[in-house]
Rosetta silent file (secondary structure, phi, psi, omega in degrees, C-alpha in Angstrom):
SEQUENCE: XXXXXXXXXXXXXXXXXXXXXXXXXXXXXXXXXXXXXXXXXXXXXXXXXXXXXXXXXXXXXXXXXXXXXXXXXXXXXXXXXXXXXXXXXXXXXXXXXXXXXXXXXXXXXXXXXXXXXXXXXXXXXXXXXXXXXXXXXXXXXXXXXXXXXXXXXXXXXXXXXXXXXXXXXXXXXXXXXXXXXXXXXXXX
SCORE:     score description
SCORE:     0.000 S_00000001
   1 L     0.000  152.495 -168.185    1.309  -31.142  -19.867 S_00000001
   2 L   -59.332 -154.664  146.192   -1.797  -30.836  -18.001 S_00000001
   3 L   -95.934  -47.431 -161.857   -2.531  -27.848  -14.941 S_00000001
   4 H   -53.642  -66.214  151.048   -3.066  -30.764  -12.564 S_00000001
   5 H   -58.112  -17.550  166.928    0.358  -32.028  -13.434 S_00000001
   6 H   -56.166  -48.638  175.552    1.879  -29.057  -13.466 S_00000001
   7 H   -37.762  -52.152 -150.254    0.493  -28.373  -10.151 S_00000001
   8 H  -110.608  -15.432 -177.831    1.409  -31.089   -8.269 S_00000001
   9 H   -93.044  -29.269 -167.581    4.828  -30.944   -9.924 S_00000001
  10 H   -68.896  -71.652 -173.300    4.581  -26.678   -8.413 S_00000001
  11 H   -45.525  -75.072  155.125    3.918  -28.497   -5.000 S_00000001
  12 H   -21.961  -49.404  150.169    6.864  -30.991   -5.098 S_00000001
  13 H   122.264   42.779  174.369    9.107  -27.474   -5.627 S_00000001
  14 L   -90.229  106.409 -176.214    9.802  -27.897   -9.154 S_00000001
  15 H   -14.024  -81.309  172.312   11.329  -24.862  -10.896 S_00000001
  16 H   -19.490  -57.248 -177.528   10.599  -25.717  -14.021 S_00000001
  17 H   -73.751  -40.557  161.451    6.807  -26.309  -13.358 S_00000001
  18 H   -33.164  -77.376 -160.390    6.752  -23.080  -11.650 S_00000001
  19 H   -58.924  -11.018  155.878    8.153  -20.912  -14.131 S_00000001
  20 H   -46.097  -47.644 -164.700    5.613  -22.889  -16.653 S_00000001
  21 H   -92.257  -40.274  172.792    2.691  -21.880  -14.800 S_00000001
  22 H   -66.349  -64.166  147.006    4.170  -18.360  -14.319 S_00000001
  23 L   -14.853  -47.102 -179.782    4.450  -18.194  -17.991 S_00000001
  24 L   -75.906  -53.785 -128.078    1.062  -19.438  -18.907 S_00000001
  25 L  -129.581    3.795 -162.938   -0.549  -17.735  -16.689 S_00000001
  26 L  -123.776   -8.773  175.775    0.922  -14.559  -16.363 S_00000001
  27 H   -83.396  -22.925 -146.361   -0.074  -12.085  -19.369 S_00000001
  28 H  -111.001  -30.906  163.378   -3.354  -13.024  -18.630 S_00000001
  29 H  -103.194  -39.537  161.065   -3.467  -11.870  -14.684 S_00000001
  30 H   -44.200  -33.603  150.883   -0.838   -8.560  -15.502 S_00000001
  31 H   -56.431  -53.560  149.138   -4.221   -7.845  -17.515 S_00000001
  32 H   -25.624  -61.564  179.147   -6.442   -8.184  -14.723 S_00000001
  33 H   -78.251  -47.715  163.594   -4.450   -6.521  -12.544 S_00000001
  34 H   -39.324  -41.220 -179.389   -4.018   -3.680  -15.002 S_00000001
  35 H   -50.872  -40.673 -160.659   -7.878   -3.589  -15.360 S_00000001
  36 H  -103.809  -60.560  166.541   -8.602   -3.057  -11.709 S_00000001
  37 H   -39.409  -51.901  170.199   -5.547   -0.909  -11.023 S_00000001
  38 L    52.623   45.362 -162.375   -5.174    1.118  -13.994 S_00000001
  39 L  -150.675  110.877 -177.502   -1.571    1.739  -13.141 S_00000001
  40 L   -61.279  -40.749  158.686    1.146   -0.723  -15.350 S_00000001
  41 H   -54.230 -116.598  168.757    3.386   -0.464  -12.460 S_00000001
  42 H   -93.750   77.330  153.198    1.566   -1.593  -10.225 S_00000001
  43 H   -89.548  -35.664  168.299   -0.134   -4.194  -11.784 S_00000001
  44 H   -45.562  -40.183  176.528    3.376   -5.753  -12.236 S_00000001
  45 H   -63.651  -61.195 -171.338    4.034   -5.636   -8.455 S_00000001
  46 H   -52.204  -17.192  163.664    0.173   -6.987   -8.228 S_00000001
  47 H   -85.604  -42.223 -179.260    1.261   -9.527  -10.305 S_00000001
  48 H   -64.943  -16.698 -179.783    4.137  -10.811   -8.677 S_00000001
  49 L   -96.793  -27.784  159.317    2.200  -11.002   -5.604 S_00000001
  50 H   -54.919  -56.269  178.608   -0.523  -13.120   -6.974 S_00000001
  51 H  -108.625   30.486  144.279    1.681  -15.820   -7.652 S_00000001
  52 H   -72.935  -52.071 -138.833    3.872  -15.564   -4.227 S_00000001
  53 H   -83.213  -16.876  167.738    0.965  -15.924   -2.546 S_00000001
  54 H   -34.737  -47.236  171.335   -0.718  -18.409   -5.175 S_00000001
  55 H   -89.348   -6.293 -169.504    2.046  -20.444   -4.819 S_00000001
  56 H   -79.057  -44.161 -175.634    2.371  -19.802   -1.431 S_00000001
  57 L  -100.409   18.906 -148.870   -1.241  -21.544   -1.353 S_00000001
  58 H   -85.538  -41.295 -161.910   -1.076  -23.968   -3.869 S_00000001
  59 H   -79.246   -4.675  153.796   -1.298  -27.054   -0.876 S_00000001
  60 H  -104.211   10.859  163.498   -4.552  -25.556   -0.242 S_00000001
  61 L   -76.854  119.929 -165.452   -5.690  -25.790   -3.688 S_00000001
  62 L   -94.100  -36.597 -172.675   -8.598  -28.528   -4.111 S_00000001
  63 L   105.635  -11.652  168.975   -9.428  -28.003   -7.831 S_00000001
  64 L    -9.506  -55.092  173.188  -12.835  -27.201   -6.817 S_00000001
  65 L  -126.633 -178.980 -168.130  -12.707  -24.681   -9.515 S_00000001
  66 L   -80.232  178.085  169.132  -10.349  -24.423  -12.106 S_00000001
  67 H   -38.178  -66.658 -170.501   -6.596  -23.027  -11.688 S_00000001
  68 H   -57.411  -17.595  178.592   -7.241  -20.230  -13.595 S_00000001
  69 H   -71.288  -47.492 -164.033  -10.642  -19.307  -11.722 S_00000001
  70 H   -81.396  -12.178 -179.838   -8.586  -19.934   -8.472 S_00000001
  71 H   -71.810  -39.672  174.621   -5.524  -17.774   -9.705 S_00000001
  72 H   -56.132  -80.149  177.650   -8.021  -14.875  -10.697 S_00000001
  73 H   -28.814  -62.220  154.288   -9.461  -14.674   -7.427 S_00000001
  74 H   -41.877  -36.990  151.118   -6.226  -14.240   -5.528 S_00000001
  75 H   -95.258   22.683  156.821   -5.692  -11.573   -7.587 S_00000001
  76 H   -58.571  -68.608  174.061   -8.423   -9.901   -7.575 S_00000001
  77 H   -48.583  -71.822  172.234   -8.066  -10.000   -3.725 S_00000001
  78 H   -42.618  -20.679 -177.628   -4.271   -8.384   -4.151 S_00000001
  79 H   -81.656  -44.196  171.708   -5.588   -6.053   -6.183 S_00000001
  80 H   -51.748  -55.893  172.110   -8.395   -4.991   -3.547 S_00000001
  81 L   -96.605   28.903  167.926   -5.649   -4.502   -1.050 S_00000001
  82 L  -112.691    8.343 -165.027   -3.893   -2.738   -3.130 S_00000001
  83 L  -111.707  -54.829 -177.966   -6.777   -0.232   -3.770 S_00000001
  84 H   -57.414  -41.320  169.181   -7.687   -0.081   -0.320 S_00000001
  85 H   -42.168  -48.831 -170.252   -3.809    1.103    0.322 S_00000001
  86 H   -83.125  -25.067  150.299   -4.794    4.024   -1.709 S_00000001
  87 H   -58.813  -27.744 -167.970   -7.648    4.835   -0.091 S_00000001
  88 H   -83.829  -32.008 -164.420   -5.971    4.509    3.239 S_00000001
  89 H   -87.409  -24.456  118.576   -3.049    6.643    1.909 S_00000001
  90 H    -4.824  -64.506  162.656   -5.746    9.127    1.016 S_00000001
  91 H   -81.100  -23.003  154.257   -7.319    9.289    4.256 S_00000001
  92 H   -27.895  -61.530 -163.605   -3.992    9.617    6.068 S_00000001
  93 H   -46.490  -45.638 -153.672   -3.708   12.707    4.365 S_00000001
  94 H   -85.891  -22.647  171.488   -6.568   14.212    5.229 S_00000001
  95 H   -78.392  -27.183  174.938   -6.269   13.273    9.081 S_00000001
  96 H   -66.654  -46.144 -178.518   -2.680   14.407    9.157 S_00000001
  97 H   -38.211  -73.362  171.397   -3.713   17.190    7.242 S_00000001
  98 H   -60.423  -17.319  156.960   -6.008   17.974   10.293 S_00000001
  99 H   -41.458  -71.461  174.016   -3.405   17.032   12.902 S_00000001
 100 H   -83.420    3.433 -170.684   -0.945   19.933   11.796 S_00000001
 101 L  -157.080   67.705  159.487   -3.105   22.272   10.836 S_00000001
 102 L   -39.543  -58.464  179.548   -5.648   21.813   13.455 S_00000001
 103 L  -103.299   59.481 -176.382   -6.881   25.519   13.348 S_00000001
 104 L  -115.566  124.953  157.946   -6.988   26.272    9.447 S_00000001
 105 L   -88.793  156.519  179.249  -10.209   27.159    8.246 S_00000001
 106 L   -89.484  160.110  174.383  -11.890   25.675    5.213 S_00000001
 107 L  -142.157  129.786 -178.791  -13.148   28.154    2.441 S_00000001
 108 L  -104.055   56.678 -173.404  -14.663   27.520   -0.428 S_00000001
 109 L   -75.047  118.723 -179.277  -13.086   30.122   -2.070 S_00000001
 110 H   -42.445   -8.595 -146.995  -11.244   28.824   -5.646 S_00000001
 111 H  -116.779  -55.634  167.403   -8.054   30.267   -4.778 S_00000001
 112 H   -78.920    9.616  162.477   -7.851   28.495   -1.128 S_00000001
 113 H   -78.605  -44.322 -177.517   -9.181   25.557   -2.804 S_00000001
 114 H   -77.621  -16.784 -168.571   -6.159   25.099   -4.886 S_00000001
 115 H   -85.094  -36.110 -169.527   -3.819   26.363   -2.058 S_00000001
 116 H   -64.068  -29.909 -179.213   -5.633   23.621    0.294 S_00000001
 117 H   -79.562  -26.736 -173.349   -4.897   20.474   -2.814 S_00000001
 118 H   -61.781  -50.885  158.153   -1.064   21.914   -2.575 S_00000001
 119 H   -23.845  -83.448  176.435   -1.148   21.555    0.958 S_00000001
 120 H   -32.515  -88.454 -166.505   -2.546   17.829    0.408 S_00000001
 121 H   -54.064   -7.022 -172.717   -0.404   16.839   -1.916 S_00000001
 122 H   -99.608  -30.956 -164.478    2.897   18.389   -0.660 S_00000001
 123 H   -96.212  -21.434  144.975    2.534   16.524    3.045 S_00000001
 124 H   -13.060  -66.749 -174.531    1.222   13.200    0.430 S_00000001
 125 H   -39.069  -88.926 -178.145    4.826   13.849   -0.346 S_00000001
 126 H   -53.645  -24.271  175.516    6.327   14.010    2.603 S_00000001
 127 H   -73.533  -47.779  164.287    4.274   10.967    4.282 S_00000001
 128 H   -41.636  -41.373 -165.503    5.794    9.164    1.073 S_00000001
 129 L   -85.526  -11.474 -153.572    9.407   10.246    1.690 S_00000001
 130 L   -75.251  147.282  154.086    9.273    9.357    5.426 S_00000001
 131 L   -45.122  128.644 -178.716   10.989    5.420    5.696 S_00000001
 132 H    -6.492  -73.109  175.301    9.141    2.317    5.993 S_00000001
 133 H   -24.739  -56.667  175.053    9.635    2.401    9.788 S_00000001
 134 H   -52.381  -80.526 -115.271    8.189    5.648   10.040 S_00000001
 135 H   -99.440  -44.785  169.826    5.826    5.470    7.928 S_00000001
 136 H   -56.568  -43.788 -158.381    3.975    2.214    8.878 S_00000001
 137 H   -78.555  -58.757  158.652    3.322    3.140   12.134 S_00000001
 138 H     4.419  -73.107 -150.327    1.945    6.604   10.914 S_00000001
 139 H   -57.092  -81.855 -154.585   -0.615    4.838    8.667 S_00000001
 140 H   -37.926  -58.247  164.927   -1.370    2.216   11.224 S_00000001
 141 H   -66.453  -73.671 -157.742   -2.066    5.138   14.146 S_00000001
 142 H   -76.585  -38.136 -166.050   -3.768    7.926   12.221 S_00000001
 143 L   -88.336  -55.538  170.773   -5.607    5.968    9.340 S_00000001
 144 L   -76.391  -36.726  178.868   -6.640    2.816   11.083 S_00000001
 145 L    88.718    3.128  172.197   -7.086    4.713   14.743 S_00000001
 146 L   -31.936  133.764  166.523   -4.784    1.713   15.838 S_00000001
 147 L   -80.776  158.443 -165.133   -3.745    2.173   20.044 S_00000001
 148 H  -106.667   26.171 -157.506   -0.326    1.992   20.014 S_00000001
 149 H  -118.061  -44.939  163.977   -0.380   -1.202   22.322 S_00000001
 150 H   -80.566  -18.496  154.357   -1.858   -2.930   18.991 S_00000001
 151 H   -68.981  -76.594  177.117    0.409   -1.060   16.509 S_00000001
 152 H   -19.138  -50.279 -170.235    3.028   -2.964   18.690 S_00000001
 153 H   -87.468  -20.540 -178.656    2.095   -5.793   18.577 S_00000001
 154 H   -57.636  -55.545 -175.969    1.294   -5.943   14.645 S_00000001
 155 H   -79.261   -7.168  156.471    4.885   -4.846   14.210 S_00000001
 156 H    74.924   40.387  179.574    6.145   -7.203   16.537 S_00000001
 157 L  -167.614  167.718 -170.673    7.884   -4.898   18.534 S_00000001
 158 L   -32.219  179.890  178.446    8.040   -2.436   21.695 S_00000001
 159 L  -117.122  -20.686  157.790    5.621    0.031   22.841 S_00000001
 160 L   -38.213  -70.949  178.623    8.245    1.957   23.348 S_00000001
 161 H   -81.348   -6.010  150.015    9.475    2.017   20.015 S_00000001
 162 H   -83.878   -9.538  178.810    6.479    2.922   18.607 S_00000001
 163 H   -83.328  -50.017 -169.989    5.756    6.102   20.611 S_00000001
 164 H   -68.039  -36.937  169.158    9.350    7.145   19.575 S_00000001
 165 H   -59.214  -53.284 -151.827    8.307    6.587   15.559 S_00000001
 166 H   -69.989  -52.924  157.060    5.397    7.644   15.684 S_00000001
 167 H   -13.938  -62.470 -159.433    7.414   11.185   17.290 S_00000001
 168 H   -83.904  -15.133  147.932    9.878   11.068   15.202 S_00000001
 169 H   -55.442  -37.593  161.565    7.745   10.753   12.399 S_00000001
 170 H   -63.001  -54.373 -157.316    5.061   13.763   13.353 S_00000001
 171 H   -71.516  -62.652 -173.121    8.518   15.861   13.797 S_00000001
 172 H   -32.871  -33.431 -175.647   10.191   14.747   10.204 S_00000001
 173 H   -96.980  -15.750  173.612    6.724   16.062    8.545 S_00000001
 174 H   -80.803    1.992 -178.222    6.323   18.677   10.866 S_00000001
 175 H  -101.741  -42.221 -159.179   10.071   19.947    9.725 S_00000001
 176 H   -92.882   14.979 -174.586    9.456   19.614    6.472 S_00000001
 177 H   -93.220  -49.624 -174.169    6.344   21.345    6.131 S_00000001
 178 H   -48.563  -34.993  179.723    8.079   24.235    8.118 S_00000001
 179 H   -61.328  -54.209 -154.387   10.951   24.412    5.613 S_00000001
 180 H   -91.948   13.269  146.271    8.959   24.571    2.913 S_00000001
 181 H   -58.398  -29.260 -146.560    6.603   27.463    4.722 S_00000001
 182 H   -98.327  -58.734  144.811    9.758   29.291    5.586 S_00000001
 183 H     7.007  -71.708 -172.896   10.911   28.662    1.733 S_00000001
 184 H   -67.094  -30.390 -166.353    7.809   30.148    0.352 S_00000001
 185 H   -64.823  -49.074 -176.628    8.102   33.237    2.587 S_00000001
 186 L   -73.237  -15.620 -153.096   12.065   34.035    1.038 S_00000001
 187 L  -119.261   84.250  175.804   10.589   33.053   -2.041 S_00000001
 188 L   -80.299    0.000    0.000    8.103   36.169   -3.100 S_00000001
């Protein structure tokens, strides 16, 4: 069968023609996404999200170019904002990083170089461990510089209740950084 028919059989909300096109089509963008990603996990995710939103977008497919040109692009694009997460989860760190530990000096001494990546990566951690809820807002205030009037509204929800996440989030990482100071200290 053709793409065109398939397509038009995709629109019309035919399983079948789905999982055809999913099939066809799908070793061939989990490569892509592996390419740009360089992570097997998630390229899988990056895949699955190409063709939600592919299919999601299918009634605004003209044929202009082919399927496969227009399937690539969308992921391409998923992939991009799936890169840009990790830069943004990156720069989180380093503003939280400066948040709690406002008066820490830098050095570039090797020894406080490695203790300063420990640092990083242990409140990584903890920004990771915190719940969606949490976690979102976090990003959304410290990484993006989001007002919390616009953080509301993204999340569809109080202004209120983001001032209380965004608390109780600064406390959850500000406990668990404390533990594991207080940890290291019993720990010679």
């Amino acid at each position: 069968m053709e793409i065109a028919q398939l397509i038009e059989r995709c629109r019309q909300g035919d399983a079948l023609a789905v999982e055809s096109v999913v099939r066809d089509y799908e070793q061939s963008v989990f490569r892509l996404a592996f390419s740009i990603l360089d992570d097997a996990d998630e390229a899988a995710e990056a895949t699955q999200d190409a063709f939600l939103s592919a299919f999601d977008a299918l009634a605004e497919y003209r044929g202009e170019a082919s399927f496969f040109t227009w399937l690539y692009s969308i992921t391409v694009n998923v992939c991009r904002m799936r890169l840009r997460k990790r830069r943004s989860h990156l720069r989180l760190i380093e503003r939280l990083g400066a948040l709690l530990w406002q008066e820490r000096t830098q050095s570039n001494l090797p020894e406080e170089k490695r203790m300063q990546d420990e640092e990083d990566d242990f409140l990584w951690d903890a920004v990771r461990a915190l719940d969606e809820k949490h976690r979102t807002p976090l990003i959304l205030r410290y990484y993006h510089n989001l007002p919390v009037r616009e953080i509301a509204r993204i999340l569809q929800t109080k202004e209120g209740t983001i001032h209380s996440r965004l608390h109780e989030a600064r406390e959850r990482l500000r406990n668990r950084l404390t533990k594991r100071d207080s940890d290291e200290r019993l720990d010679p």
